[in-house]
Each structure stands twice: as structure tokens, then as C-alpha cells.
FIDOKE-27301 format. One record per residue: x, y, z of N, C-alpha, C, CB in turn. Coordinates in steps of 0.001 Angstrom, whole numbers, plus 500000, padded with zeros to 6 digits. Glycine has a CB too. Example, Ala and Ser with C-alpha at 12.3 -4.5 7.8 and 13.67 -1.06 7.14 Angstrom:
<<513190; 494310; 507800>; <512300; 495500; 507800>; <513200; 496700; 507800>; <511308; 495527; 509046>>
<<512850; 497750; 507080>; <513670; 498940; 507140>; <512900; 500030; 507870>; <514084; 499402; 505725>>
This chain:
<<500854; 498810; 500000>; <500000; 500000; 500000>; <500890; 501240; 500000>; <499034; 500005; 501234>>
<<500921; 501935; 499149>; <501806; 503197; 498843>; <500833; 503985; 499632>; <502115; 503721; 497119>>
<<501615; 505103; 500670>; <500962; 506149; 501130>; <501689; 507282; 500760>; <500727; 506076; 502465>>
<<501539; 508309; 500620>; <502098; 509430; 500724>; <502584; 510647; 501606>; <501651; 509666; 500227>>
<<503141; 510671; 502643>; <503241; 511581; 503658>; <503485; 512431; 503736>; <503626; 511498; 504272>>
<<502939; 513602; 504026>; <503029; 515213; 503519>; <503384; 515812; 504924>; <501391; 515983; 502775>>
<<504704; 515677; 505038>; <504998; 516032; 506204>; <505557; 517724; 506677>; <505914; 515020; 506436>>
<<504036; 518067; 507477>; <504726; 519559; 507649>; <505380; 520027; 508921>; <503705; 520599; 507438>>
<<506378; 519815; 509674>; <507439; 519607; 510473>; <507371; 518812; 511447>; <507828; 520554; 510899>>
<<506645; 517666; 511628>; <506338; 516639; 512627>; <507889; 516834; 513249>; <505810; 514934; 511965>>
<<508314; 516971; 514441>; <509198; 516229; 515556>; <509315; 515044; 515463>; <508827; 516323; 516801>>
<<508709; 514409; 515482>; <508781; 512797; 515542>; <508454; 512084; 514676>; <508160; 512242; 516380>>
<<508691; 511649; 513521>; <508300; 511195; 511900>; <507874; 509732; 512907>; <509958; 511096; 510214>>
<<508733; 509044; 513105>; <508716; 507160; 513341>; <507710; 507337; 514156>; <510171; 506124; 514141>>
<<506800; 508293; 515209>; <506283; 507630; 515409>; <504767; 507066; 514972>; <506574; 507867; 516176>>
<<504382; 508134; 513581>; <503819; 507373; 512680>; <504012; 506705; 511588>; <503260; 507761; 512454>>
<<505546; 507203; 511047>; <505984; 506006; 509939>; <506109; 504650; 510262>; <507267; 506222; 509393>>
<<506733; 503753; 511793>; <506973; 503293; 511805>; <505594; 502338; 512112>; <507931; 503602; 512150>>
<<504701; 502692; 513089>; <503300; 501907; 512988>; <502595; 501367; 511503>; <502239; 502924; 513615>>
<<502885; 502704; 510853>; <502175; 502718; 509210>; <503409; 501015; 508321>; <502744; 505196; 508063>>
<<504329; 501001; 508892>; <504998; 500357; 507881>; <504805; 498522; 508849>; <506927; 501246; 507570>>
<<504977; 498665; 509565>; <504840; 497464; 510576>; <502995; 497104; 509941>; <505103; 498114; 512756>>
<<502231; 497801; 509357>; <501282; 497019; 508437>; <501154; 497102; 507374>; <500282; 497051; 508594>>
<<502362; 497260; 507216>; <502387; 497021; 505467>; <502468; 498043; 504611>; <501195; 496403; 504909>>
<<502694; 499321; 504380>; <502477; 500580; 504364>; <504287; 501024; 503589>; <501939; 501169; 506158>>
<<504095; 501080; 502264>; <505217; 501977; 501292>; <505059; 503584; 501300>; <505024; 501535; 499602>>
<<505625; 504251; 502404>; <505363; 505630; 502948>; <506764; 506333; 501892>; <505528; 505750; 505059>>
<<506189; 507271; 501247>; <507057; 508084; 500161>; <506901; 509117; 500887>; <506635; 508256; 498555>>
<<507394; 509805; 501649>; <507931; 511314; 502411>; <508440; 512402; 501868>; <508922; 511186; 503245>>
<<507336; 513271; 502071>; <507616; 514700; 501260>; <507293; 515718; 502649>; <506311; 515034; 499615>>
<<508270; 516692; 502285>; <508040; 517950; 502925>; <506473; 518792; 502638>; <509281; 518832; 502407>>
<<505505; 519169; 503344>; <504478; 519092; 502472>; <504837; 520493; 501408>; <502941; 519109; 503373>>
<<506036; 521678; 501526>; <505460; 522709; 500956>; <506767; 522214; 499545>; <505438; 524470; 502015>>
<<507261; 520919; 499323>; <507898; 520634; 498420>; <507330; 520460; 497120>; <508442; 519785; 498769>>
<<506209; 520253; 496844>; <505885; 519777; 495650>; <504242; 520356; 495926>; <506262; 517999; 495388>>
<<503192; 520310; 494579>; <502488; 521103; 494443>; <501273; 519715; 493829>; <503138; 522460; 493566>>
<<500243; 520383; 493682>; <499086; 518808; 493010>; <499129; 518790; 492190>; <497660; 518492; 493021>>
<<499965; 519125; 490845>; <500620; 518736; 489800>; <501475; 517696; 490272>; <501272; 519778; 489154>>
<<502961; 517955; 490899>; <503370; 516745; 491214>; <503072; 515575; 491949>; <504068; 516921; 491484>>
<<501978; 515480; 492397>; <501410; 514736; 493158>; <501024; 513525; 492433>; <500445; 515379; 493749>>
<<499967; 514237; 491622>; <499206; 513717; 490121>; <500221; 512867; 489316>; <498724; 515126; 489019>>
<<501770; 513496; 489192>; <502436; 512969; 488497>; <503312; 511889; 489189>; <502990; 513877; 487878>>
<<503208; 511598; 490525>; <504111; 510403; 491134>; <503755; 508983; 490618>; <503955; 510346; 492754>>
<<504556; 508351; 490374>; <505073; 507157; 490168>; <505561; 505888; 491144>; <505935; 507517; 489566>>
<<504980; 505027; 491948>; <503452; 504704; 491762>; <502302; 505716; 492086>; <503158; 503561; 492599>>
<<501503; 505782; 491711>; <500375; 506790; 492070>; <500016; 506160; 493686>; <498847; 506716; 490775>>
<<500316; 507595; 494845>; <499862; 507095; 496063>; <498586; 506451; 496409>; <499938; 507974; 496768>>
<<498284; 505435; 496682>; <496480; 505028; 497497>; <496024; 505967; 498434>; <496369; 503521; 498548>>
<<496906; 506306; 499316>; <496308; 507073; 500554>; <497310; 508236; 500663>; <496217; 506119; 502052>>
<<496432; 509411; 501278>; <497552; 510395; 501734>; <497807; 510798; 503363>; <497223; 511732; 500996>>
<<498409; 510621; 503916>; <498723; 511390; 505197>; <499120; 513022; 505414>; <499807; 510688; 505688>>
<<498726; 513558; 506017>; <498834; 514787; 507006>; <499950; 514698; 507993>; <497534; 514954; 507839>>
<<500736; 514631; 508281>; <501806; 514881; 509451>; <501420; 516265; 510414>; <503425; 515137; 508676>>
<<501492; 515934; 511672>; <501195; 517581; 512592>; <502485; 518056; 512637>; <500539; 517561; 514410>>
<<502206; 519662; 512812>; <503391; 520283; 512763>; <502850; 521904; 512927>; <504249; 519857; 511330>>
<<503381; 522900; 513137>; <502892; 524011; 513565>; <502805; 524973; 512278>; <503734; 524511; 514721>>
<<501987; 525965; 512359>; <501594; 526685; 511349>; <499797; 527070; 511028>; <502249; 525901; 510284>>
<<499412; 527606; 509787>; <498137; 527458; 509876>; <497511; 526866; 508733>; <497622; 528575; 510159>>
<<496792; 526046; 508555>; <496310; 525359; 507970>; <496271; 525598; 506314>; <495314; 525291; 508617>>
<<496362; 526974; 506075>; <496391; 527608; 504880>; <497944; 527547; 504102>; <495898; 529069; 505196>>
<<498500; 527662; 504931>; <500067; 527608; 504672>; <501034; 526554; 504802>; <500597; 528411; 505387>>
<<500297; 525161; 504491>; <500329; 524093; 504353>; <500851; 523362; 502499>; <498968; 523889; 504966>>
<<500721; 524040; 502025>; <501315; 523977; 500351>; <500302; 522515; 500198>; <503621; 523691; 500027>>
<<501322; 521390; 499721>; <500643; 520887; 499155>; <499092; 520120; 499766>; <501529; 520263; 498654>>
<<498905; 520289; 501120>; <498114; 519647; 502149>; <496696; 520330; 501738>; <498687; 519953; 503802>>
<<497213; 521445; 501674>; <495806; 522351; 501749>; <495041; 522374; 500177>; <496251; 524175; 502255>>
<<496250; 521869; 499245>; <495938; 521999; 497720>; <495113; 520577; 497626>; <497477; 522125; 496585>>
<<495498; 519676; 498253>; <495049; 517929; 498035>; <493285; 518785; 498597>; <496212; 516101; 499627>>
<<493215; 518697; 499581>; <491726; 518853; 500319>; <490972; 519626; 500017>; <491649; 519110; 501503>>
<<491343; 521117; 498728>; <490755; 521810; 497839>; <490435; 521289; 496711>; <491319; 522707; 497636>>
<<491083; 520907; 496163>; <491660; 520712; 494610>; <491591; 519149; 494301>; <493406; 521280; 494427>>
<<491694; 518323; 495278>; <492344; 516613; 494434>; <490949; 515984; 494634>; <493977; 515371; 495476>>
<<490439; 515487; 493507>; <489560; 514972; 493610>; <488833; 513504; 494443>; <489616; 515091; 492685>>
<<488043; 513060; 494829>; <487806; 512377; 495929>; <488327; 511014; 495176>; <486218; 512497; 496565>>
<<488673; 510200; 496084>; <489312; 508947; 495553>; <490188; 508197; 495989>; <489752; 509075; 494655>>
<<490914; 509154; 496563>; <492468; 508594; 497426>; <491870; 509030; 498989>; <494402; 509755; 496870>>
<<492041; 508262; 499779>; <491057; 508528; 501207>; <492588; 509085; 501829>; <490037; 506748; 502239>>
<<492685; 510152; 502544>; <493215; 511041; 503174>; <492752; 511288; 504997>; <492912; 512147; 502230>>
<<493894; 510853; 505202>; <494070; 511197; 507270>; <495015; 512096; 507637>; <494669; 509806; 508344>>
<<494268; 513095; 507981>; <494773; 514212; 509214>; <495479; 514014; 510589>; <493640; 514850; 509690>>
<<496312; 513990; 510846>; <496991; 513927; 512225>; <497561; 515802; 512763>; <498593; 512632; 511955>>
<<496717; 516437; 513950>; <497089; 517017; 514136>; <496880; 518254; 513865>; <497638; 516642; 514049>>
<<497634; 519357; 513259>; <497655; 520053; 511954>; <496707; 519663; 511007>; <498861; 519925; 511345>>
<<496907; 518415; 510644>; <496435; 517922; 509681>; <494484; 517621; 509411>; <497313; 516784; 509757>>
<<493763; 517568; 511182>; <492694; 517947; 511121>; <492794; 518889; 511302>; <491958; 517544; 511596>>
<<493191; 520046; 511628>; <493164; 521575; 511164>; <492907; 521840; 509814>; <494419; 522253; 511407>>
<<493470; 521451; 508858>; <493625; 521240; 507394>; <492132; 520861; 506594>; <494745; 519980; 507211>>
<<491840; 520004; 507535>; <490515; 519171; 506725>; <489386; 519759; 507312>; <490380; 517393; 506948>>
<<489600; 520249; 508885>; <488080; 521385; 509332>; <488153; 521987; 508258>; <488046; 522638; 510748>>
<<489260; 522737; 508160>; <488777; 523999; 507435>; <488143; 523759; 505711>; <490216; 525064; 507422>>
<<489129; 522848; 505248>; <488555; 521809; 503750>; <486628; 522363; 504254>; <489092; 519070; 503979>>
<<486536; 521519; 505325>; <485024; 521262; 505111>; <483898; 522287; 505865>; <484759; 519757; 505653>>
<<484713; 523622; 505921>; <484164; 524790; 506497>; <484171; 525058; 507537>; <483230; 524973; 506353>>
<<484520; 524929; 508370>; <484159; 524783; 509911>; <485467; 525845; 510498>; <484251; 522829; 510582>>
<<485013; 526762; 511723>; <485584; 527870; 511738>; <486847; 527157; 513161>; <484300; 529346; 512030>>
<<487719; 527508; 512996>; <489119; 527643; 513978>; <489215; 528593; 514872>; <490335; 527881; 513286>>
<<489044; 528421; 516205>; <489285; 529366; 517463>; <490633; 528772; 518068>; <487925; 529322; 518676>>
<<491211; 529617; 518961>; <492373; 529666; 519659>; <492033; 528654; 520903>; <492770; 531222; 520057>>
<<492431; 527633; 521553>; <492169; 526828; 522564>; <490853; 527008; 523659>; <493350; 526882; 523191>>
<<491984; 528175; 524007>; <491310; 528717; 525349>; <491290; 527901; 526800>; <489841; 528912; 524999>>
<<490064; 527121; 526903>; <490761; 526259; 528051>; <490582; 524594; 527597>; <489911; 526606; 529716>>
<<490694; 524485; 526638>; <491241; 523137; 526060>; <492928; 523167; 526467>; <490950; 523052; 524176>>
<<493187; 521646; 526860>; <494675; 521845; 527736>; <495149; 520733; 526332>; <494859; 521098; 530011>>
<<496460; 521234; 526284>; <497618; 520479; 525474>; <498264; 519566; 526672>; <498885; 521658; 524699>>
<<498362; 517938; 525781>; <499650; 517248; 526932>; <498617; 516767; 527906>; <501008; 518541; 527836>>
<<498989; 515815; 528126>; <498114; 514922; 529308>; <497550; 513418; 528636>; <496538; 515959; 529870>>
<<496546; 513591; 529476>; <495715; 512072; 528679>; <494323; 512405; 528513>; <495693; 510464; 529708>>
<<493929; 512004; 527365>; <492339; 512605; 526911>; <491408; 511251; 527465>; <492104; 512919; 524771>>
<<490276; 510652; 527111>; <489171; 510118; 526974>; <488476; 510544; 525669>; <488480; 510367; 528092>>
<<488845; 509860; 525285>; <488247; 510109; 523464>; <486706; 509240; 523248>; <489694; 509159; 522021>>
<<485847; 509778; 523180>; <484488; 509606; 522857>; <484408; 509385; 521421>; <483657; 510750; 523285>>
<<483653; 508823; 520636>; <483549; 508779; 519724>; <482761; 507583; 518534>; <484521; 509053; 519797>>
<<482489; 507828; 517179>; <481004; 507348; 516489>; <480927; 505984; 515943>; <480596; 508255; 515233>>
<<482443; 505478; 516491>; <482296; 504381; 515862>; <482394; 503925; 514111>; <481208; 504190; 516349>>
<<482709; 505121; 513569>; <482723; 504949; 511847>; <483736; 505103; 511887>; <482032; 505785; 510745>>
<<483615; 504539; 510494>; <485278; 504685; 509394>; <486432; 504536; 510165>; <485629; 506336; 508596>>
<<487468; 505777; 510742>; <488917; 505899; 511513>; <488202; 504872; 512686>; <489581; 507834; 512133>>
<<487489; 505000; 512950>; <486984; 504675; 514403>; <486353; 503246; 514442>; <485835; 505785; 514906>>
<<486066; 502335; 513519>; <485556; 501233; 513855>; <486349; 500294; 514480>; <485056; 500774; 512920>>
<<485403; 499294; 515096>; <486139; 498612; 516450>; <486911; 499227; 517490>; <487039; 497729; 516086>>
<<486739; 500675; 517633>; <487616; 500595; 518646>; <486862; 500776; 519593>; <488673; 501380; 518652>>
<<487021; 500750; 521098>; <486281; 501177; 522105>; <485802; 502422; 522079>; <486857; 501039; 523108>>
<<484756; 503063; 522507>; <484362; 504679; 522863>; <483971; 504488; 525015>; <482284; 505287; 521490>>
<<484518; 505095; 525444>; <485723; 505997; 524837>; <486933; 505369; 525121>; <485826; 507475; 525417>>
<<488355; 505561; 524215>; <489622; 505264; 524979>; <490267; 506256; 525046>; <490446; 504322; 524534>>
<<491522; 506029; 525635>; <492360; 506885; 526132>; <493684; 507308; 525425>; <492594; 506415; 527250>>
<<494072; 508341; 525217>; <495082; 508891; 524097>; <496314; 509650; 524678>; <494309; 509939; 523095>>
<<496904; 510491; 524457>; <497334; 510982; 525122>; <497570; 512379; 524006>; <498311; 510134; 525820>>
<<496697; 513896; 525104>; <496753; 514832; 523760>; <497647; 515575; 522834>; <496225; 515633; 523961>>
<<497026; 516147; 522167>; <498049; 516708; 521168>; <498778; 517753; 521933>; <497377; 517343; 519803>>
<<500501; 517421; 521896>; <500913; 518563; 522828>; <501064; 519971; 521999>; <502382; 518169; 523567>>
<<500455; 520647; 521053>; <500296; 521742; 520182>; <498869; 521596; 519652>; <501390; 521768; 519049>>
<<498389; 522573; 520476>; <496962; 522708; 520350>; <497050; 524150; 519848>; <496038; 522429; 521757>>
<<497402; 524925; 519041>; <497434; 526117; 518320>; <495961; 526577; 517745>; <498455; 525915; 517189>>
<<495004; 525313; 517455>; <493407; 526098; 517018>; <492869; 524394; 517012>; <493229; 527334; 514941>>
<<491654; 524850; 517699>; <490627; 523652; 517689>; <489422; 524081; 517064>; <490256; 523107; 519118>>
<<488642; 523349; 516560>; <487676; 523348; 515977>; <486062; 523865; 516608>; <487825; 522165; 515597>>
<<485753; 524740; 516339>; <485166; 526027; 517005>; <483293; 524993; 516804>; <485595; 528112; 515734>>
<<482916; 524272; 518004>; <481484; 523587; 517193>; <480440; 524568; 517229>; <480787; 522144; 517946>>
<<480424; 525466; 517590>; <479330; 526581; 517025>; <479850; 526947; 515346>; <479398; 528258; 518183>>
<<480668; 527017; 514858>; <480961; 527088; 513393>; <481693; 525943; 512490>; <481746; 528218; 513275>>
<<480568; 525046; 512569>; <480681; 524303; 512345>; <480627; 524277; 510223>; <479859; 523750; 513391>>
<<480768; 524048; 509281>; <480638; 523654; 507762>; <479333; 522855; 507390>; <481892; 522736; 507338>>
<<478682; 523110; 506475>; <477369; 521586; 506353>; <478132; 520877; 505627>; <475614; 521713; 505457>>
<<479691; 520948; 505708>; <480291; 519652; 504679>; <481226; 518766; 505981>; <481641; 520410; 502995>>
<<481202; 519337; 507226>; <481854; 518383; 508159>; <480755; 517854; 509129>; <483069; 519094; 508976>>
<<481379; 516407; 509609>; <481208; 515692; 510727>; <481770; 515585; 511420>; <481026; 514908; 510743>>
<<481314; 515663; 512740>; <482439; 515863; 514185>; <482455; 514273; 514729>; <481668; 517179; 515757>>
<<483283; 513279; 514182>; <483340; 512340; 514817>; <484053; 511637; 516343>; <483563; 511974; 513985>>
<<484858; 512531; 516643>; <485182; 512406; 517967>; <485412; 513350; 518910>; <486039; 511826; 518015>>
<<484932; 513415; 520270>; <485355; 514835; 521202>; <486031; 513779; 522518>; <483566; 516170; 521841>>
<<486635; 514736; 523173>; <487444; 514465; 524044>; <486232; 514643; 525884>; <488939; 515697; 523652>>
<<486727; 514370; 526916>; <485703; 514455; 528020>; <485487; 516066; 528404>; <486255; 513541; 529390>>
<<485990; 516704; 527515>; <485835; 517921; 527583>; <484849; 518822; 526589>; <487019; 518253; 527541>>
<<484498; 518052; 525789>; <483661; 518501; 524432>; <484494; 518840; 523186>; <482792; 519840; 524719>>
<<485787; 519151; 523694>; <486592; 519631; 522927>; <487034; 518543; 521097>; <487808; 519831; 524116>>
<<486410; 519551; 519665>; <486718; 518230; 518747>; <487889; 517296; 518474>; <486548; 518561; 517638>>
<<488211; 516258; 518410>; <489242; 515787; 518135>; <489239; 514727; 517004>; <489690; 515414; 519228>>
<<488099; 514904; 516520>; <487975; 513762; 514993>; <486510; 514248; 514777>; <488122; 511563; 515251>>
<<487492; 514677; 512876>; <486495; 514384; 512490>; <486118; 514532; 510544>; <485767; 515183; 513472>>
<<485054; 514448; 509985>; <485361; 514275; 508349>; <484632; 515144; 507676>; <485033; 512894; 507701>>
<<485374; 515452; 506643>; <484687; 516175; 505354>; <483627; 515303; 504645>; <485824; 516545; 504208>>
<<482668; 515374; 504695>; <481467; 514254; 504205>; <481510; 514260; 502784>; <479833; 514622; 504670>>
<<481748; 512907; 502487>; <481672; 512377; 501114>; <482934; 512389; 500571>; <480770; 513103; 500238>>
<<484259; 513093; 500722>; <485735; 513098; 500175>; <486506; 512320; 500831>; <486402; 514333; 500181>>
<<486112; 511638; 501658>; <487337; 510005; 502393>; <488489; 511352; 502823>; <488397; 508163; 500521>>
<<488158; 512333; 503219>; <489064; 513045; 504633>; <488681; 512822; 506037>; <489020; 514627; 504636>>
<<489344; 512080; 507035>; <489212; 511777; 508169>; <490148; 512458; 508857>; <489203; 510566; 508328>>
<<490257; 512989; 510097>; <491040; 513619; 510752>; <490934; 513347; 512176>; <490916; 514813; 510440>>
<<492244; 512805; 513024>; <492595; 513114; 514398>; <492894; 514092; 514652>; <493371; 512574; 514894>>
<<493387; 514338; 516454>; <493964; 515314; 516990>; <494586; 514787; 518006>; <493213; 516299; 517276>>
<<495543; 513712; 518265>; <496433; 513108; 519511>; <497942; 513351; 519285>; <496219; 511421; 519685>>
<<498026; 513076; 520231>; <500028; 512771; 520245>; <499810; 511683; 519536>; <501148; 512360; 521943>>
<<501005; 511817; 518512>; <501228; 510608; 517864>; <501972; 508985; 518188>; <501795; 511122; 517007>>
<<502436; 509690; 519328>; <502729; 508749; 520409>; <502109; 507411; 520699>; <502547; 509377; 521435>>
<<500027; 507754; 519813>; <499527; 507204; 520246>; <499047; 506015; 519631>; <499005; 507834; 520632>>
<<499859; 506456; 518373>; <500043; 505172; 516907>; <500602; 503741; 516851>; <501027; 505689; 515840>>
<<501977; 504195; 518157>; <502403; 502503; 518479>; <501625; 501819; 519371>; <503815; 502281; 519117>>
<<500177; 502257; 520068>; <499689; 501588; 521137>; <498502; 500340; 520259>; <498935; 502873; 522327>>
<<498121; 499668; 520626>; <496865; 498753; 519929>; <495792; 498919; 519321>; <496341; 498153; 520556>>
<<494985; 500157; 520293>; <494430; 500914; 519427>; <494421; 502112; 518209>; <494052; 501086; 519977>>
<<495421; 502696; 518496>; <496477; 503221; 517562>; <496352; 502491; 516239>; <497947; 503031; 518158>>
<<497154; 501536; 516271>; <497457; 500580; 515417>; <496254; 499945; 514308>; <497978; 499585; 516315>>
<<495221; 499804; 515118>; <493892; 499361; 514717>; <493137; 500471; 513722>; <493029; 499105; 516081>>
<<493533; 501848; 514289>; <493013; 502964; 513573>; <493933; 503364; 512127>; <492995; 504204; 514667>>
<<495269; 503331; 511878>; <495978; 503146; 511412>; <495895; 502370; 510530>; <496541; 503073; 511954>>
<<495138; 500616; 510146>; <495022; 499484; 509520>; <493301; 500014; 508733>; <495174; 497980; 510761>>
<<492521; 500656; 509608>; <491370; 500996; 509639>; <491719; 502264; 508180>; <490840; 501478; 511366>>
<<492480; 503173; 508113>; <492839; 504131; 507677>; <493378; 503407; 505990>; <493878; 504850; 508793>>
<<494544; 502480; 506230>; <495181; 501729; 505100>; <493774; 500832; 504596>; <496675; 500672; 505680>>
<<493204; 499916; 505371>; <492807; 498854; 504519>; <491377; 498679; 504127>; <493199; 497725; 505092>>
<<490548; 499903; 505067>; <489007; 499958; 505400>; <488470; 501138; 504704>; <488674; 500081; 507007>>
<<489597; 502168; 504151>; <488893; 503632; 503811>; <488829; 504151; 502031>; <489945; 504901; 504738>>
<<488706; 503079; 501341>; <488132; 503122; 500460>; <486830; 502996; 500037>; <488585; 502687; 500112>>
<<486038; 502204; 501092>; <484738; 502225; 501284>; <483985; 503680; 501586>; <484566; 501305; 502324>>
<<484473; 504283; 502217>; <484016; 505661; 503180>; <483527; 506646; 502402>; <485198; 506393; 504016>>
């Protein structure tokens, strides 16, 4: 399974490359503001899936991340980590506020619908949060093109999709990719989200 990873300054690459490849997963790594959806279009093998890498910045200034979730037509199912549901709220309208008292770092309780990223796993489990919480997803401004599929015991969003374009999006430490459930969401992402 060729993925594509559009990585916009993750700290820690392995600790989702290395979950992604331990199931099987041919991860081609790009800087995301390296190449544009022309070259994308033009890679060799053509990627199946695309990844989001978190990393700081704003969602707009994301190069090729923000061009895939405008511009690339639905087909290749695409996961947000991070940043990366920052990227896909906004894809699917939904307005971005500053934290406030949503806390970065710790351990969440993740609630959540049971679809697509989320099947089989328990609701709720436990994650551990995103330690760069720079803008969360504002649910009074919400898009009629998103679904809020997961909140934290705080209400706060932490998953969720652009309806009908196979964009799914987290918001954890990625930390949380080598754990079982992790892993499950991850396989869920590679082997289940062409259906979606």
C-alpha cells in the first residue's frame, strides 16, 4: 500500500511512519510545501492514501496539504493527524478558534462514532493529547460539509470528516500510533477507507 506523507514539520516522523509500515504501508515522504498537486498527480506509483503529518503553522500555509483537500479529487482517502485535522476542518468549512481552556499534553478520553477511523475501537479510549493545540475546531461554526466524529471528556473536537471526500482527521500525540488501538486505527485508515 503506497501512502504518501506530507509532512509539515512533525518532531517525531517514526512515530507514525513506523506503525504505518509494521502494516504494510510503502510511505514516500515529502516535505508538504515541496511539491504542488501537479506533482502529486504525476508520482510514480500513484499514492492510494495520503497522510497529514502535525506540525505548527496554519492550515492555509500548508502547500501541498491544503491543495490535496481543495483541489484533488475524491478517491484517494486522506488522514489528518494534528495540523492535519486543522487542514481538513477547514477543507470542510468549519471555523478555527484559539484553545482557550482546552489543555495540550496529558491524557484525553476520546468519545467517539464508531465509523470509518473509528471502527472497532472502544468509545471511549484513552490517548494521550496533542501537545500543540494552536486552534481547535470552534462547534458553534461548524461547515454543512463536516462531521464531528470524535470529542474528548471535555467537548473539545478531536475527529472528524469532510462528508463524502474520504478526509478523516485526528487530533492526539502521535505517540499514540504505536499503542493497539492506535494501530487498529491506522490498519482501519490503510485497509478499510476506500469504502468511506
Amino acid at each position: 500500500m503506497r501512502v504518501l506523507v506530507l509532512d509539515n514539520g512533525d518532531p517525531c516522523p517514526g512515530n507514525l511512519l513506523e506503525p504505518l509500515q509494521e502494516l504494510g504501508a510503502d510511505c514516500d515522504v515529502r516535505p508538504a510545501g515541496s511539491l504542488g498537486l501537479k506533482e502529486i498527480r504525476a508520482l510514480e506509483p500513484q499514492p492510494r492514501r495520503i497522510l497529514f503529518t502535525p506540525g505548527s503553522g496554519r492550515p492555509e500555509d500548508t502547500g501541498a496539504c491544503w491543495e490535496v483537500v481543495s483541489f484533488l479529487p475524491a478517491g484517494i482517502p486522506v488522514l489528518g493527524v494534528g495540523l492535519g485535522l486543522q487542514i481538513i476542518a477547514k477543507a470542510g468549512q468549519a471555523r478555527l478558534v484559539r484553545p482557550g481552556k482546552a489543555k495540550a499534553g496529558g491524557m484525553a478520553r476520546i468519545h467517539h462514532d464508531g465509523k470509518n477511523l473509528f471502527a472497532g475501537l472502544p468509545s471511549p479510549f484513552e490517548a494521550p493529547r496533542d501537545p500543540d493545540l494552536s486552534f481547535i475546531v470552534d462547534p458553534a461554526g461548524l461547515g454543512t460539509q463536516l462531521d464531528i466524529s470524535a470529542r474528548d471528556e471535555h467537548g473539545t473536537v478531536v475527529g472528524c470528516r469532510a462528508l463524502f471526500l474520504g478526509l478523516e482527521a485526528i487530533q492526539v500525540d502521535t505517540r499514540w500510533f504505536s499503542t493497539r488501538h492506535g494501530s487498529d486505527m491506522l490498519f482501519n485508515f490503510l485497509y478499510q477507507s476506500q469504502a468511506w
